[in-house]
C-alpha positions as CSV (number, residue, x, y, z in Angstrom):
1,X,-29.4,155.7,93.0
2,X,-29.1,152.0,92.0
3,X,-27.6,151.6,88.2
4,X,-28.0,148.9,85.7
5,X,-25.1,147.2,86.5
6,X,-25.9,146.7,89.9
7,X,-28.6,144.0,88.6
8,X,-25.6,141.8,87.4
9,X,-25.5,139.2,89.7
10,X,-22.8,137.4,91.7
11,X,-23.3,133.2,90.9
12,X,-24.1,132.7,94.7
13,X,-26.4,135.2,94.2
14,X,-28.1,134.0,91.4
15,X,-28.4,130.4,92.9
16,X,-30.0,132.1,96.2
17,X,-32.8,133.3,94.0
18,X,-33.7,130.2,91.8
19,X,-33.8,128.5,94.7
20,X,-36.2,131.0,96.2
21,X,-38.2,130.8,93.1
22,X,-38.3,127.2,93.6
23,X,-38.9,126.6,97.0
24,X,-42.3,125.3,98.0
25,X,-42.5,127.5,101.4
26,X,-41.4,130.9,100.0
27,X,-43.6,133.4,100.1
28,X,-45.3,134.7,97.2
29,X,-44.2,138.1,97.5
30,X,-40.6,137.2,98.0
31,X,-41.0,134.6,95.0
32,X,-42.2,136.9,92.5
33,X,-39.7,139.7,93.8
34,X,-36.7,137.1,93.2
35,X,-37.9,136.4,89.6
36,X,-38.0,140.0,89.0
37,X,-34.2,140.1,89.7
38,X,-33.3,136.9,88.3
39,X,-35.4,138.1,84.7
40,X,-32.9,141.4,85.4
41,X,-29.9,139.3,85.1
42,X,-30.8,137.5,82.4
43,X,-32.4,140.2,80.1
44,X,-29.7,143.5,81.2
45,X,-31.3,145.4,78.0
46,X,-35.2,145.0,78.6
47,X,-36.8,148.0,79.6
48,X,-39.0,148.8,83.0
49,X,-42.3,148.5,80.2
50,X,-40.7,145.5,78.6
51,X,-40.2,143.5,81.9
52,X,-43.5,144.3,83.6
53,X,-45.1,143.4,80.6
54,X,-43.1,139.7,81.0
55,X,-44.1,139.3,84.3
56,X,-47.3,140.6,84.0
57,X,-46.7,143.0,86.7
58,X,-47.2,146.7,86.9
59,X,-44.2,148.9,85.8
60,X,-44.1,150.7,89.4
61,X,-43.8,147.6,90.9
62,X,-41.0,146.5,88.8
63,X,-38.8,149.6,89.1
64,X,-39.5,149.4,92.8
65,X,-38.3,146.1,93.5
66,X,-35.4,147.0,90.8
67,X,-34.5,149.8,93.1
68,X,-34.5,148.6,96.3
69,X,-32.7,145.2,95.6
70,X,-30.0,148.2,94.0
71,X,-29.7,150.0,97.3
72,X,-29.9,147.0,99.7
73,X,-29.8,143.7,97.9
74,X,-33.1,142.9,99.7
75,X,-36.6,140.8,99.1
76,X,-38.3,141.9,102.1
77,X,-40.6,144.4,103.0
78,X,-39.2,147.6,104.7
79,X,-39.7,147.9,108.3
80,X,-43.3,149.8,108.4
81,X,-44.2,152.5,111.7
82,X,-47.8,151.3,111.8
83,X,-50.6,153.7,112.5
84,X,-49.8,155.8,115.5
85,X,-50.3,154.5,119.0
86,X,-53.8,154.9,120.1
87,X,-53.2,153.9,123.9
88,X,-49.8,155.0,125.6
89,X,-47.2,152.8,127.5
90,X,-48.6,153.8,130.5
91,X,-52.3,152.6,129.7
92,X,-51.0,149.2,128.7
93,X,-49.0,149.1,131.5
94,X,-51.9,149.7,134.0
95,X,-53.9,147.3,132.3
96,X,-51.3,144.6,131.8
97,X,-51.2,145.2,136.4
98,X,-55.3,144.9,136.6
99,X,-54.8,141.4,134.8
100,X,-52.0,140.2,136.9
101,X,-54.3,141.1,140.0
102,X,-57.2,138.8,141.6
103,X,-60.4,140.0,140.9
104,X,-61.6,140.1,144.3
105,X,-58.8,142.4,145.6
106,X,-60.6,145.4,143.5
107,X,-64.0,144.2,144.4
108,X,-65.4,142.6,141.8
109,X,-67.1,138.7,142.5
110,X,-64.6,136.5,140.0
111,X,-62.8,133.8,140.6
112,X,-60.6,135.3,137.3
113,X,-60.7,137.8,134.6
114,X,-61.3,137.1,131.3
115,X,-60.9,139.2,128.4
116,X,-64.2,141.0,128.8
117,X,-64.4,141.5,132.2
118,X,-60.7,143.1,132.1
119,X,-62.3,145.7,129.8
120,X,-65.3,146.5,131.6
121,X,-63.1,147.0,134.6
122,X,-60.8,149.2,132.3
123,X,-64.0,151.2,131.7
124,X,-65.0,151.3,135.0
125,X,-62.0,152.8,135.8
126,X,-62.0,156.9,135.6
127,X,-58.3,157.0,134.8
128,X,-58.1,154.7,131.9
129,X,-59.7,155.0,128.4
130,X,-62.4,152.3,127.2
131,X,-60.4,149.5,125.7
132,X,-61.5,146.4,123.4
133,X,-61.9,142.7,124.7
134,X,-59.6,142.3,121.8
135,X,-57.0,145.0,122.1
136,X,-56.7,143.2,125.4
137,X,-56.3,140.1,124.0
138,X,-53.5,140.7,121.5
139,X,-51.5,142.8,124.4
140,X,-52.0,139.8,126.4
141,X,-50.9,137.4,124.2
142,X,-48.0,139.7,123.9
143,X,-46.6,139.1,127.4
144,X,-47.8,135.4,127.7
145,X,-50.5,136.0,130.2
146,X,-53.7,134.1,130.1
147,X,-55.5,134.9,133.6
148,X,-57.9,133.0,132.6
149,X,-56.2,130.0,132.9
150,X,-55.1,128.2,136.2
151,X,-53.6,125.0,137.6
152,X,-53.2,123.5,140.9
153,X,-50.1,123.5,143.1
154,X,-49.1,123.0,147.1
155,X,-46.7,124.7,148.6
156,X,-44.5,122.4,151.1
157,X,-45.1,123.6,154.7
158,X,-42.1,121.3,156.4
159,X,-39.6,120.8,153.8
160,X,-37.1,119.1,156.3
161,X,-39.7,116.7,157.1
162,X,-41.0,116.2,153.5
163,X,-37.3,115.9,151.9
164,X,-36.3,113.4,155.2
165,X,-39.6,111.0,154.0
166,X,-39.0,111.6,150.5
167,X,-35.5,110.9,149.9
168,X,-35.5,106.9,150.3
169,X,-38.7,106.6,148.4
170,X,-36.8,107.9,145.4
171,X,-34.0,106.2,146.2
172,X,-36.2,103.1,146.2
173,X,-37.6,104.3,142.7
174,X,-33.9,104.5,141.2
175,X,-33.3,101.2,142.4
176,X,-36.1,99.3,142.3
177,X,-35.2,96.5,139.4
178,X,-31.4,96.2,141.0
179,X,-33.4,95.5,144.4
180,X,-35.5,93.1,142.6
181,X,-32.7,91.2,141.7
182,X,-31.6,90.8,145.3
183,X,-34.9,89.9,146.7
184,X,-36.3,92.9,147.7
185,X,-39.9,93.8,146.1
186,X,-40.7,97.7,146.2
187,X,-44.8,98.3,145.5
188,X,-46.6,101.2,145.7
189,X,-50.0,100.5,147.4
190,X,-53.1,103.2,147.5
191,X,-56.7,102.5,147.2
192,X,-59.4,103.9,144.7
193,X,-62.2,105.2,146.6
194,X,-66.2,105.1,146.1
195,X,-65.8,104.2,142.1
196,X,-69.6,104.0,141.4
197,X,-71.6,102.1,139.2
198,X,-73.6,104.6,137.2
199,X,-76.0,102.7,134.5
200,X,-77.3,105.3,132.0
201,X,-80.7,105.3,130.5
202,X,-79.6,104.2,127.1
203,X,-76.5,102.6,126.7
204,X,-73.4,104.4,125.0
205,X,-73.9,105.0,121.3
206,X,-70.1,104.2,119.7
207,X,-68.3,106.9,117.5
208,X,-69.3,107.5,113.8
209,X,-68.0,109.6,110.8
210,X,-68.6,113.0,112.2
211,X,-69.7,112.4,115.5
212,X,-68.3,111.3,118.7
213,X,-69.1,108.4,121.0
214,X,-72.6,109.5,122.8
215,X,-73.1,109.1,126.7
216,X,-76.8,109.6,128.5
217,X,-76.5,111.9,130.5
218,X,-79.0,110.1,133.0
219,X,-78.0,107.4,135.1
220,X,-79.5,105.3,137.8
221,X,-76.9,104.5,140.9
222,X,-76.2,100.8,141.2
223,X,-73.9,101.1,144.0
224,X,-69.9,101.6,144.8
225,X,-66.4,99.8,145.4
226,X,-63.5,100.5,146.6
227,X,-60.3,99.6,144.7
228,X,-57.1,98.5,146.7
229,X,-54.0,98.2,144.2
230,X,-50.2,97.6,144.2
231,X,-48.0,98.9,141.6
232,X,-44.8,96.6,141.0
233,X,-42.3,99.4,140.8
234,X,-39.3,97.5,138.7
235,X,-41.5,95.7,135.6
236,X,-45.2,98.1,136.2
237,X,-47.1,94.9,137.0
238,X,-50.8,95.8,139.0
239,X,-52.4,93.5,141.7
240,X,-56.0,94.9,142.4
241,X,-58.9,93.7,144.8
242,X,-62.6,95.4,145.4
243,X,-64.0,95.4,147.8
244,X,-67.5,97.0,149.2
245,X,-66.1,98.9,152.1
246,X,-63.0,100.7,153.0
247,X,-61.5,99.4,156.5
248,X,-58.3,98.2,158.0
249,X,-59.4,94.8,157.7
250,X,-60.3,95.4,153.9
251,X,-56.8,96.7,153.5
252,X,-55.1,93.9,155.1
253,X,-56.9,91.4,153.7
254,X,-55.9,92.7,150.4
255,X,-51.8,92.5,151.5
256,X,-53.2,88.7,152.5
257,X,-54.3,87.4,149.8
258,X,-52.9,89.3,147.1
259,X,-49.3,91.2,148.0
260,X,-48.2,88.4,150.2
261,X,-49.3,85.7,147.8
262,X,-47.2,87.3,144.8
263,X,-43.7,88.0,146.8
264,X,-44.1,84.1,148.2
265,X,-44.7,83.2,144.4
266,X,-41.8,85.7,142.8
267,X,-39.6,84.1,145.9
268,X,-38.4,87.3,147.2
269,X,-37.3,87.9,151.0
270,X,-38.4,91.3,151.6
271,X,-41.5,93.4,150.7
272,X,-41.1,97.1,150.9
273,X,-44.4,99.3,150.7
274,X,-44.7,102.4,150.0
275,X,-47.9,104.2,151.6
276,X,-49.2,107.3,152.4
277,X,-50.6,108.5,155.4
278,X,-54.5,107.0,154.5
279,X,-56.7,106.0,157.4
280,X,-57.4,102.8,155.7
281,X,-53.7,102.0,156.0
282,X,-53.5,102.6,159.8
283,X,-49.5,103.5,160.8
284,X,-50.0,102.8,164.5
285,X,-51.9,99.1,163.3
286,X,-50.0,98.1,160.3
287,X,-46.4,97.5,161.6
288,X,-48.2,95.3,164.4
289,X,-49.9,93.1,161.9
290,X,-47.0,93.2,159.3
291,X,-44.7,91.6,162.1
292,X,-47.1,89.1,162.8
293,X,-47.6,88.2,158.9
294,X,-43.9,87.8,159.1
295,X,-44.1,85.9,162.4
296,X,-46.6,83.2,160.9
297,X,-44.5,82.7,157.4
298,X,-41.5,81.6,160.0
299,X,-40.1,84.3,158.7
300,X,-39.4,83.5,155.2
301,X,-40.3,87.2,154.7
302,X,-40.1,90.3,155.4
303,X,-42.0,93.6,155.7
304,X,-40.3,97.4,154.9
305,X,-42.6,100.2,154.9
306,X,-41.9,103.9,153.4
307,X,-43.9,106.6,154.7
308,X,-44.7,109.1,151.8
309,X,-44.9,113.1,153.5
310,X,-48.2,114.4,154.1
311,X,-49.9,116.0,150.5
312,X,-47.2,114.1,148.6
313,X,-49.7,112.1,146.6
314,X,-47.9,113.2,143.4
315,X,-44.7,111.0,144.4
316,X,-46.5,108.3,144.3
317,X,-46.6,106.2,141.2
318,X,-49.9,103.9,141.8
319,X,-51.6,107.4,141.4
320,X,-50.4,107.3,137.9
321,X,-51.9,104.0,137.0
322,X,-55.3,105.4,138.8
323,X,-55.6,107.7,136.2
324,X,-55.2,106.3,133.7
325,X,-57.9,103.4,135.0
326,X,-60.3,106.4,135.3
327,X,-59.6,107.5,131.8
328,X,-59.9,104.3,130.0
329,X,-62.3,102.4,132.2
330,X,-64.3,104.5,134.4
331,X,-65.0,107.7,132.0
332,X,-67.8,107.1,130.5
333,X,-69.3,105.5,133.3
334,X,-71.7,102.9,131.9
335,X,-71.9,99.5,134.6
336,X,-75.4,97.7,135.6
337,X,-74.1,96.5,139.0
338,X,-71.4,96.8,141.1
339,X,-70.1,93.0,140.1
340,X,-70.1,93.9,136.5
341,X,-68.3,96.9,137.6
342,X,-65.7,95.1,139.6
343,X,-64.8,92.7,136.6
344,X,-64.6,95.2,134.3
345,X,-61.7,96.6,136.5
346,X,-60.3,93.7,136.9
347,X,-60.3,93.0,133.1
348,X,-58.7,96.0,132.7
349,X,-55.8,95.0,135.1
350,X,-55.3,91.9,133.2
351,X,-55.5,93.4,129.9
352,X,-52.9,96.2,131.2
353,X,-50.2,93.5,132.9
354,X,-50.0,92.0,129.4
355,X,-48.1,94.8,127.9
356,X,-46.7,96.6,131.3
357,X,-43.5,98.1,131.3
358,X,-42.2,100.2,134.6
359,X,-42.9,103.9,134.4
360,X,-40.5,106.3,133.3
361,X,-39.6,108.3,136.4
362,X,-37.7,111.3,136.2
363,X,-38.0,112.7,139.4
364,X,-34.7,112.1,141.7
365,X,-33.7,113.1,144.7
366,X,-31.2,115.8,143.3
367,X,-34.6,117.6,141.7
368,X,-36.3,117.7,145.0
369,X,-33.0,118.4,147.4
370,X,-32.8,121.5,144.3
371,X,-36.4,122.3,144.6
372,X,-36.2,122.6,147.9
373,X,-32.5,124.4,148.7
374,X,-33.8,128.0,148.9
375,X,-35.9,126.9,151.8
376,X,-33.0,125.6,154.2
């Protein structure tokens, strides 16, 4: 049994509870508990009737609090059992399984479960009860697992082979501004396929208070380009040409003009590409032709190419750039021919190289050599 005395408090203790009272993001409950003890203090002789009258409170509450903050100099609630378990361990346990399971492997036609169809599966089930959506849910939530949810990934098939192309394209990455300095140009080059002009039946309608920007949903076909870019991997510059089809002869005539153009203007010596394995870039051609570029310029410079591994899209950084062209530009799609489509993206790349800045790029080779250790 708590005394009288043991409401006479310590000056740290009193402190901790003004500044409870005071605090913006204590809880009410706490709060008012903590001016209970402090108004204990402060008034020793006031009575259980006298004090709940002061606070307004009622005089079970105060001798409670008075009580408990006796035996265990506490504010919170006491730990509560809860109403008795409805489903056992087991049940959950079973269920928890069913949603770490495909669909498909018990027969049923998903792709994934949701919430609903766990529990009519549950119920289908002669060995389990007949469980909520919701109950579900919350024991779900519990053990962070959302079925429902899913994201892509590749496993690597030839890890040797990827880590042996990978490793001096993020080499090249890490060094890229140093190799700048001594002439050498490192520039990721890709192409943006079949970007189609799609001219809606009534033009976007632009965001207002309490509505977002409206897009037709209609849309007559005016046609399609294809994008071939360079990223410039030290300072995030983009060089960009359309074109109307998607050949060898496209893809070199974009290195031409463009590429080649640039590394004669920047005065560099080498140019080293980074490519993947694309049918528009033609390995067995593109060395052939490269050589011969080099040939005509007397030599003034020359070609490097790095091979990215086969499905290794992700490692390289023009992709990047590409999306966020088709989030800024393309999405809504709203262009009346394909030439006002191909100066819009090359607005964009002008209006982009005016604030560029190389990307941050944390992957190294120490990540992927890690990554890929447990399958040597």
């Amino acid at each position: 049994m708590y005394n009288q005395r043991s409401l006479q408090l310590a000056p740290h203790e009193l402190g901790l509870l003004q500044r409870l009272v005071q605090a913006h993001r204590t809880p009410q409950a706490v709060a008012r508990r903590a001016q209970l003890i402090e108004a204990s203090h402060i008034h020793p002789d006031w009575s259980t009737k006298q004090m709940a009258r002061a606070l307004n409170r009622h005089e079970s509450w105060v001798r409670k609090w008075r009580r408990r903050w006796g035996e265990t100099h506490a504010l919170q609630d006491a730990p509560r059992s809860g109403a008795p378990r409805q489903f056992s361990a087991e049940t959950r346990a079973q269920v928890t399984a069913l949603a770490c399971s495909l669909p498909r492997s018990h027969g049923i036609p998903l792709s994934h479960w949701s919430r609903a169809e766990i529990a009519r599966q549950v119920a289908a089930t002669p060995d389990l009860p007949e469980i909520s959506p919701r109950t579900i849910g919350r024991w779900l939530t519990a053990e962070q697992i959302r079925p429902w949810r899913f994201h892509s990934w590749q496993h690597i098939q030839d890890p040797e082979t990827f880590l042996l192309r990978a490793r001096p394209v993020l080499r090249l990455y890490e060094q890229a501004q140093q190799l700048l300095r001594e002439g050498t140009w490192v520039v990721c080059v890709d192409e943006k396929t079949s970007i189609q002009a799609r001219e809606a039946e009534q033009a976007p309608c632009p965001a207002i208070a309490q509505h977002v920007l409206h897009q037709s949903p209609r849309y007559h076909r005016r046609g399609a380009l294809h994008l071939m870019a360079g990223l410039s991997v030290a300072d995030g510059l983009v060089y960009g040409h359309c074109s109307p089809r998607k050949r060898f002869i496209d893809f070199a005539a974009f290195l031409q003009t463009v590429l080649i153009a640039e590394a004669l203007h920047r005065n560099i010596h080498t140019v080293a590409l980074i490519l993947d394995n694309g049918s528009t870039h033609a390995p067995k051609r593109l060395p052939v032709w490269l050589a011969e570029q080099s040939l005509s310029l007397e030599r003034k410079l020359a070609f490097q190419v790095y091979w990215l591994p086969t499905n290794a899209s992700w490692l390289d950084q023009i992709e990047i750039w590409f999306s966020l062209l088709q989030r800024k530009l393309l999405r809504p799609n709203h262009f009346a021919s394909t030439d006002e489509l191909q100066q819009a993206i090359l607005d964009f790349i002008a209006r982009y190289n005016q604030a560029a800045k190389p990307l941050t790029w944390s992957y190294t080779v120490e990540k992927l050599e890690h990554k890929l250790a447990s399958n040597f």
